[in-house]
N, C-alpha and C positions, 0 to 999 in steps of 0.2 A: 339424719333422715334419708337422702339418700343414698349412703351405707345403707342401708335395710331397705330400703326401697331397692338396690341392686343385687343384694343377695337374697332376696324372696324375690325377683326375676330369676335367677338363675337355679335356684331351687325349683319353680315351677316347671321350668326350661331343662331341666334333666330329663323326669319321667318321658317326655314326648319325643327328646332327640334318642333316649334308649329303646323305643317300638319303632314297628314301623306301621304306618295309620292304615287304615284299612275301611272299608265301607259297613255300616252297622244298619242294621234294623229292629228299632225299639217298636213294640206293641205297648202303648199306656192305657190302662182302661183311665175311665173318666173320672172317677172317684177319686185319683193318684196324681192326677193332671196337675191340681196345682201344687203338690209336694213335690211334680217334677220341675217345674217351672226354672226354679234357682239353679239346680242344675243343669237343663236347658240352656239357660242364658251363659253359661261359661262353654257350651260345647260347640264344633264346628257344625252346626244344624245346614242339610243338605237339602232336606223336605221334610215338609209334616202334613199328615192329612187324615181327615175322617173315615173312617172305614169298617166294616162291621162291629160298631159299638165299643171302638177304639182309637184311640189316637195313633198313628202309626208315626215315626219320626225315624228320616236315615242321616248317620251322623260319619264322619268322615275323622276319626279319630284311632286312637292304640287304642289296642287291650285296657289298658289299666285306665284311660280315659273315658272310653265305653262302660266299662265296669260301673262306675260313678252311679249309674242310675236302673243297675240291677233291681237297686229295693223297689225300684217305682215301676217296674217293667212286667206284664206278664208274659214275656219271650222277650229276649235280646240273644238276637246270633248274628255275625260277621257273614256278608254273602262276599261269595269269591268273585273274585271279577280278572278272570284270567285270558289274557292275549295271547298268543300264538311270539315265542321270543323272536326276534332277530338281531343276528349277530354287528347289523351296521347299522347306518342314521334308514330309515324308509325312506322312499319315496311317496312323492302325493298322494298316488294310486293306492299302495301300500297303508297310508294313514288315512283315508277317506275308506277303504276295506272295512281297517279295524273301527272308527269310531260307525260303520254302518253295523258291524255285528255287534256291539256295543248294545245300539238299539233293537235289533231286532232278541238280540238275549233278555234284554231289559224294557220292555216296552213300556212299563209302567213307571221306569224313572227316566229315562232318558228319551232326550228328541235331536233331532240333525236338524238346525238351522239354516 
């Protein structure tokens, strides 16, 4: 049993270590909500909320794990969420910067504490 219990970890644990995760935004109309539920409950759910006669949910997963609830979606697309690189560790300054453009890109998901 735990033989199988360790190789169905590891089999799960492939797909997610082979992408790299990314930020999603599912649109579920409400009809579909509960067909998406199941898979819902296995995804890295970020936020979900009501929104013009939809359920909106942003998920923090790969490709192939976002894919999962295509059929239940009427739009799923990956928003970019791109920083400005730097070549060494930042400074305070530097990461108090990036998480305020953070929010002001994103006002609708994110808040500075």
């Amino acid at each position: 049993m735990r033989m199988l219990l360790l190789i169905a970890l590891l089999v799960f644990s492939l797909p997610l270590a082979a992408g790299e995760k990314q930020l999603w935004r599912a649109a579920i109309p409400p009809y579909l909500l509960r067909e998406a539920g199941p898979t819902l409950a296995t995804l890295d759910v970020v936020s979900l909320a009501e929104g013009d006669g939809v359920t909106v949910v942003h998920i923090w997963e790969t490709a192939q794990r976002a894919a999962l609830l295509a059929a239940t979606t009427s739009s799923l697309r990956a928003i970019p969420l791109k920083l400005a690189a730097t070549p060494a560790y930042r400074t305070l300054d530097e990461m108090t910067a990036a998480l305020h453009d953070i929010v002001e890109k994103f006002p609708d998901h994110a808040k500075l504490y």
